[in-house]
C-alpha positions in Angstrom: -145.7 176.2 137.9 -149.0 174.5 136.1 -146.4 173.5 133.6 -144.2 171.6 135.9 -147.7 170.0 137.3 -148.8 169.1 134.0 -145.0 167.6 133.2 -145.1 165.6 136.0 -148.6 164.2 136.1 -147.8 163.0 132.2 -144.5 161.5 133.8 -146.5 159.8 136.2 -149.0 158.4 133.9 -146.1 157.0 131.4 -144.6 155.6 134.2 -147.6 154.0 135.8 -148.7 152.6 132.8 -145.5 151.1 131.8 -145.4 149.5 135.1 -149.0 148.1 134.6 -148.4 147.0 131.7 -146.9 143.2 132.2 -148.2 142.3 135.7 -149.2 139.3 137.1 -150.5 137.0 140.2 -149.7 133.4 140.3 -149.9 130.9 143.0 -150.5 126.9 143.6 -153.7 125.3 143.9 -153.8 123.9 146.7 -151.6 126.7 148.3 -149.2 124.3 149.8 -149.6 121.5 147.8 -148.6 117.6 148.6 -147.7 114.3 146.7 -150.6 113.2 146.6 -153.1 115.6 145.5 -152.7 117.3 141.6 -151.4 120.5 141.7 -152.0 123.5 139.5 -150.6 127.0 139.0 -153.2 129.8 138.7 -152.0 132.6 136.6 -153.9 136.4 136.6 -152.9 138.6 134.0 -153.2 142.7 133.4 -151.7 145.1 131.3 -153.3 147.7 128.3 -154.4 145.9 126.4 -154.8 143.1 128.7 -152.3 140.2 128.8 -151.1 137.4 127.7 -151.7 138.3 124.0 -151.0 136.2 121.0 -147.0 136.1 119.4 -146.6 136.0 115.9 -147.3 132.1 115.8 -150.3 132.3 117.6 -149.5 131.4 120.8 -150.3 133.2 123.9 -148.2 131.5 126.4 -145.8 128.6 126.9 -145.3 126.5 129.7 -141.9 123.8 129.6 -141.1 121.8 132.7 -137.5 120.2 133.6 -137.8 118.5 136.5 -138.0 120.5 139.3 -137.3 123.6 137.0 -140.7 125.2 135.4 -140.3 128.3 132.8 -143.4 130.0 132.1 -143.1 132.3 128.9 -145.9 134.9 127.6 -146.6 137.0 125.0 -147.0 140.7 125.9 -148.2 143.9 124.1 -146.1 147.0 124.3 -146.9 150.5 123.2 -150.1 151.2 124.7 -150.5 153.0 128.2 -153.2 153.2 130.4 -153.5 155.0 133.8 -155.2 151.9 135.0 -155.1 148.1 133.3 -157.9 146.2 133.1 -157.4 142.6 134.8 -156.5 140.3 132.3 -157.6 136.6 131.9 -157.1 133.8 134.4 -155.7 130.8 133.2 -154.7 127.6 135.4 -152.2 125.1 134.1 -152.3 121.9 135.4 -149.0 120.4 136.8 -150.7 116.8 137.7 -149.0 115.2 141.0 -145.7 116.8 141.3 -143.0 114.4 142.9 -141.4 115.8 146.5 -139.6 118.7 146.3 -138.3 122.1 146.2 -139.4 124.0 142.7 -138.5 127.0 140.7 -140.7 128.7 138.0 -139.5 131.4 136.4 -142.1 133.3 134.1 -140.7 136.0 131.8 -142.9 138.3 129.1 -141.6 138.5 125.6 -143.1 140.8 122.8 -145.8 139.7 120.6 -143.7 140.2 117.5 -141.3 137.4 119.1 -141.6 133.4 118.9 -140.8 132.0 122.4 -137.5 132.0 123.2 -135.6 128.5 123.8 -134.7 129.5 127.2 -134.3 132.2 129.5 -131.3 133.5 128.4 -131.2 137.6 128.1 -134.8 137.6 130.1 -135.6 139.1 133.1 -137.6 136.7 134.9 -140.0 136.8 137.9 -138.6 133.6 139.9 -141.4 131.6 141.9 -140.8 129.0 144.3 -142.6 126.5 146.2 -142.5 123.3 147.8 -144.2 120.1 147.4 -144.6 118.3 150.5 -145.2 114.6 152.0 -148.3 113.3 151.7 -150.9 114.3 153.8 -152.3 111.0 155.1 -156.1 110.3 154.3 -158.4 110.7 157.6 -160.4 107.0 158.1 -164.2 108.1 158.4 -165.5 107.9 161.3 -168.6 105.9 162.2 -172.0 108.5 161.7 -174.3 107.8 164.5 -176.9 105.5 162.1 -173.8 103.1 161.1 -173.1 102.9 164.9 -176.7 102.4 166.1 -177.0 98.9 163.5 -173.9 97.9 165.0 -174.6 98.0 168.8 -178.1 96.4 167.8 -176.3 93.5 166.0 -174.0 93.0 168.7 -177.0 93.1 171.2 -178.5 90.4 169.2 -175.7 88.4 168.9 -175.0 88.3 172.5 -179.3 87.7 173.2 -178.8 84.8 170.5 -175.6 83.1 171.5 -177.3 81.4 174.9 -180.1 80.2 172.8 -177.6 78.5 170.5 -175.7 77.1 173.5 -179.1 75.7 175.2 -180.1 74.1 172.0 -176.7 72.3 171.9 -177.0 70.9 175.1 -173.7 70.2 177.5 -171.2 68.3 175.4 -171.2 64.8 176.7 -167.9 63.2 177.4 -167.1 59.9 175.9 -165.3 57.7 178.1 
């Protein structure tokens, strides 16, 4: 019986740690983001050791984009478990302003003794989507409450001085 329990619990370790081994978190900055505003993917990495690790030509990660088609490679180490994985880097990839549309970005790990593949082909990929909207229109800013004070005292003065201008003019005489 304390052999099956040991069996198992070293099952359960290999297992967890092979899961934990190539995870990640990515999302959009802003969350739902528009035409006109830049938009960025935030990627959060763990894994033993943690992840994205350099390839054999010294490149961590690569990032192509098609049009609305974005593939997301990384380097991964396998080979080493851990119960738990440390959390990896963050790293944010600016996409700039994205035209309107629906996207699709596929990231897939590759081993570290591996150059990035030229596509997705054979790969396993986790798929991502998200949409860029209309643009949100701009708010007009509102008048503070100094801005509006000048202006109802310039308009009081206006109105206080346009009778003196009038009187000064005198009634228009008519010439017949």
């Amino acid at each position: 019986m304390k052999a099956m329990f040991v069996i198992l619990l070293t099952v359960l370790y290999l297992l967890l740690g092979g899961v934990a081994q190539a995870q990640w978190n990515l999302r959009t900055i802003p969350e739902l983001p528009t035409t006109n505003q830049p938009t960025s993917f935030f990627a959060t990495f763990s894994g033993c050791p943690a992840q994205p690790v350099d390839n054999i030509d010294g490149l961590p990660y690569e990032l192509r984009v098609n049009d609305f088609d974005i593939d997301f490679f990384y380097s991964v180490s396998f080979g080493d478990v851990c119960p738990l994985p440390p959390e990896g880097p963050s790293l944010t990839f600016s996409m700039g302003i994205l035209p309107e549309g629906e996207y699709t970005l596929r990231a897939a790990g590759i081993s570290e003794q591996e150059s990035f593949p030229a596509d997705m082909t054979g790969l396993d990929p986790v798929v991502f989507e998200f949409t860029v909207g209309e643009p949100i229109p701009q708010p007009v800013p509102a008048l503070n409450m100094p801005a509006a004070l000048i202006m109802v005292l310039i308009m009081i003065s206006g109105m206080l001085l346009l009778p003196a201008h009038l009187r000064r003019r005198g009634p228009k005489k008519s010439q017949h």
